[in-house]
GULUMZA-620815 format. One record per residue (C-alpha): residue number from 1; residue in one letter; x, z, y negated. Coordinates in nm, 4 decimals. Each point is the difference from the previous one (the first is absolute). Example, Ala and Ser with C-alpha at 12.3 -4.5 7.8 and 13.67 -1.06 7.14 Angstrom:
! GULUMZA-620815
nr->1&rest->a&X->1.2300&Z->0.7800&Y->0.4500
nr->2&rest->s&X->0.1370&Z->-0.0660&Y->-0.3440
//
This chain:
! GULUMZA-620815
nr->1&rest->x&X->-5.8980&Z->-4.6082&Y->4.7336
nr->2&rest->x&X->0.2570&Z->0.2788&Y->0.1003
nr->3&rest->x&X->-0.2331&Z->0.2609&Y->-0.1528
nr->4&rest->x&X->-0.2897&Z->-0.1229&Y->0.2894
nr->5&rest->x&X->0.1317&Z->0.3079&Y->0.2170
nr->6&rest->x&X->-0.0888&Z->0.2248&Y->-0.2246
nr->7&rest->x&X->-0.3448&Z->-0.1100&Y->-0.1046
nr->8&rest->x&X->0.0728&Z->0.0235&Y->-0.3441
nr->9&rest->x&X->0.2434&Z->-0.0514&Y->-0.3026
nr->10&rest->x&X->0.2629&Z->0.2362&Y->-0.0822
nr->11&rest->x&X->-0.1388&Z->0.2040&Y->-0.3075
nr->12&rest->x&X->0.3069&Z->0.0624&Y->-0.2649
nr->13&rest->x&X->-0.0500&Z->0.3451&Y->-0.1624
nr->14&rest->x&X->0.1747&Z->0.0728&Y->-0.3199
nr->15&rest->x&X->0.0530&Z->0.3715&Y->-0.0727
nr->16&rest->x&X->0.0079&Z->-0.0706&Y->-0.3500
nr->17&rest->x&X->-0.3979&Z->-0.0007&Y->-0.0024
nr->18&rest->x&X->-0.2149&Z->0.2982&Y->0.0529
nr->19&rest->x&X->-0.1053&Z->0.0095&Y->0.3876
nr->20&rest->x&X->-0.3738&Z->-0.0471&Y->-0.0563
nr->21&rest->x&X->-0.2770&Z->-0.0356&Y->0.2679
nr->22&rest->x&X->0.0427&Z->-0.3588&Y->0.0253
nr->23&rest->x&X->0.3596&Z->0.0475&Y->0.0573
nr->24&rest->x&X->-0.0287&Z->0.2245&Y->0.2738
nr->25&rest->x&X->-0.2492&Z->-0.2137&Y->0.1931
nr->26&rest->x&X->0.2420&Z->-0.2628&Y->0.0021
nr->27&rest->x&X->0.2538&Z->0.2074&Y->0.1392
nr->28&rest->x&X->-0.2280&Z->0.2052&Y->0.2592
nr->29&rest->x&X->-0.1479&Z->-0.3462&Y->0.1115
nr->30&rest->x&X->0.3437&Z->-0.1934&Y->-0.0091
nr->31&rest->x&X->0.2781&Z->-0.0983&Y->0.2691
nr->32&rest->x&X->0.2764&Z->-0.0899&Y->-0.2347
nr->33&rest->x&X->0.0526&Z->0.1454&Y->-0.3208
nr->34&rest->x&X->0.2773&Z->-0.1217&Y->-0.2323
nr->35&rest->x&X->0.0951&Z->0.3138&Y->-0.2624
nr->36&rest->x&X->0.1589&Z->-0.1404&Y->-0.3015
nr->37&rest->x&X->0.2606&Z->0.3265&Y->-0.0998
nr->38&rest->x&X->0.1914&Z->-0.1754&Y->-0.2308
nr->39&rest->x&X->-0.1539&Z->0.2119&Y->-0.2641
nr->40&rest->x&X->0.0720&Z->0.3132&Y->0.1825
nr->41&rest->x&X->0.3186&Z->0.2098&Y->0.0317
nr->42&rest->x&X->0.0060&Z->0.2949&Y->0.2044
nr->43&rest->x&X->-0.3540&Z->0.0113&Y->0.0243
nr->44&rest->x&X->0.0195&Z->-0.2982&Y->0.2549
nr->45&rest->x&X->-0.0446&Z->0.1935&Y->0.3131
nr->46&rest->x&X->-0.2729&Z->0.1934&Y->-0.1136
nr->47&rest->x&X->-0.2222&Z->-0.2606&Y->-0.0583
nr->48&rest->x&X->0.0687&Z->-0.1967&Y->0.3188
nr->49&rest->x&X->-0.0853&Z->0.3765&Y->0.1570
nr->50&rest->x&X->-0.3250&Z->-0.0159&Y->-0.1907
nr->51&rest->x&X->-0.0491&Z->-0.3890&Y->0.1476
nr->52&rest->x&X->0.0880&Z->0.1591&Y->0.3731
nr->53&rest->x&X->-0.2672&Z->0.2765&Y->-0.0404
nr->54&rest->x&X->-0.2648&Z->-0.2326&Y->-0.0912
nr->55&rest->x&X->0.0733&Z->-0.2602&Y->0.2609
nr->56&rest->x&X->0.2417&Z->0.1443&Y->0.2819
nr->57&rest->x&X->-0.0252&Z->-0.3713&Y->0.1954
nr->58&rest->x&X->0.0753&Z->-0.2118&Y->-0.3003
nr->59&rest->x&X->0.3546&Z->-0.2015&Y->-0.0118
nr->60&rest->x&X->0.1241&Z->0.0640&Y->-0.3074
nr->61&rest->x&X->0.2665&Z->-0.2748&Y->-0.2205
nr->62&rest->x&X->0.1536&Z->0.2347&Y->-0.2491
nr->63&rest->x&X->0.1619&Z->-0.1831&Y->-0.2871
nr->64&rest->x&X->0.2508&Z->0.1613&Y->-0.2481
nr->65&rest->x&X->0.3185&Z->-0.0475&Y->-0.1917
nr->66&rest->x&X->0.2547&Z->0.1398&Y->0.2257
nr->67&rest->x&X->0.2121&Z->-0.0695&Y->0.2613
nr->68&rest->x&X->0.2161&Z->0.2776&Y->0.0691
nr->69&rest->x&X->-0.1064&Z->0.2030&Y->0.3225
nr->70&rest->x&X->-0.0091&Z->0.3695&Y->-0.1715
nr->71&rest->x&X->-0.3243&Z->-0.1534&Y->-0.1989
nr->72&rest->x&X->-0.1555&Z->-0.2374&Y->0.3147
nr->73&rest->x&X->-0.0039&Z->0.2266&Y->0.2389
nr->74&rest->x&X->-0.1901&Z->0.2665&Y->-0.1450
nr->75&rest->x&X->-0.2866&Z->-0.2611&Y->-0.0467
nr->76&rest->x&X->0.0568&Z->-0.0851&Y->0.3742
nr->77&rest->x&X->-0.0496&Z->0.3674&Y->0.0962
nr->78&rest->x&X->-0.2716&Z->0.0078&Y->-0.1952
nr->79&rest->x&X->-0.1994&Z->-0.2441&Y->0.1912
nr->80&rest->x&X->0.0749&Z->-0.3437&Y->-0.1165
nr->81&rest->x&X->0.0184&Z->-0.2720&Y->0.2681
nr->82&rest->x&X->0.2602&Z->-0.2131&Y->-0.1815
nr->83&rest->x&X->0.2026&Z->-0.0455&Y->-0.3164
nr->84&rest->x&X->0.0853&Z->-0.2775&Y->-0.2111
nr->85&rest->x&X->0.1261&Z->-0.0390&Y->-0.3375
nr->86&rest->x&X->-0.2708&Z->-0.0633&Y->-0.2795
nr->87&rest->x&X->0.1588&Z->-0.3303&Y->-0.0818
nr->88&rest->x&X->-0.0075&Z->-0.1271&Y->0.3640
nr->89&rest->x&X->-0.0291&Z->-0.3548&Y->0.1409
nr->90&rest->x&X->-0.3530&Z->-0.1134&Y->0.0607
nr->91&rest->x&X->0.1322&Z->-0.0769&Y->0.3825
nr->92&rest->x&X->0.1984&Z->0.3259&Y->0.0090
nr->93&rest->x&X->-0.3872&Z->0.1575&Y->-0.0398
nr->94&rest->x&X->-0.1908&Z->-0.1845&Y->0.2458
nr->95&rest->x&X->0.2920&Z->0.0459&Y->0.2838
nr->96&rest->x&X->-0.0467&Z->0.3774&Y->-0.0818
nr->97&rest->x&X->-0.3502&Z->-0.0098&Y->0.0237
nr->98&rest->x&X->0.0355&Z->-0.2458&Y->0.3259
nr->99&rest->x&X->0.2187&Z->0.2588&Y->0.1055
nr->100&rest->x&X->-0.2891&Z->0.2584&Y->-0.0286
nr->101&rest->x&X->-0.2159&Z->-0.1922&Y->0.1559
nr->102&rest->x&X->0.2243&Z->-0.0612&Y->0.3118
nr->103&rest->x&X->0.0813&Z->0.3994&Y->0.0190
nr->104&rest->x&X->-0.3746&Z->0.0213&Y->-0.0264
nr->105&rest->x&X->-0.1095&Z->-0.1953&Y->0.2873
nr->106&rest->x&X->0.2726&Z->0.1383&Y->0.1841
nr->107&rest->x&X->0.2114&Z->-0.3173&Y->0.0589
//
């Protein structure tokens, strides 16, 4: 399984839902963390901030609505590893992650 170089499964966070203990053990403890945005506007960049802080190491997936670059890129600077689209091919998200992985490992 792809996700074998990470020793775990990515956790998917949605901002939606209150950041709770559990929450933030999953994303202190995780290697991959998928942050569903969709429901977020402006916000977005905040929260992947708040993801960064609690887990400067993790790759992070963030998933939102938009493609246009003035609204990607400020989630980029903010610390997310990659983008996609929330409605994104299952393949398109494991060659991201694969992606990660490879970056990762360094090859």
């Amino acid at each position: 399984m792809i996700f074998d170089a990470f020793g775990n499964t990515p956790v998917q966070i949605d901002p939606g839902l209150q950041l709770k203990d559990s929450a933030i053990q999953k994303i202190r403890s995780s290697k991959i963390i998928i942050a569903d945005l969709a429901s977020l506007n402006r916000d977005s960049r905040y929260f992947i901030r708040q993801i960064r802080e609690l887990n400067p190491d993790a790759r992070i997936v963030a998933l939102h609505i938009y493609n246009e670059k003035e609204f990607i890129q400020p989630i980029i600077d903010a610390g997310a590893s990659a983008y996609l689209l929330v409605n994104a091919e299952k393949e398109d998200m494991i060659g991201v992650i694969e992606n990660l992985i490879k970056a990762k490992n360094g090859s």
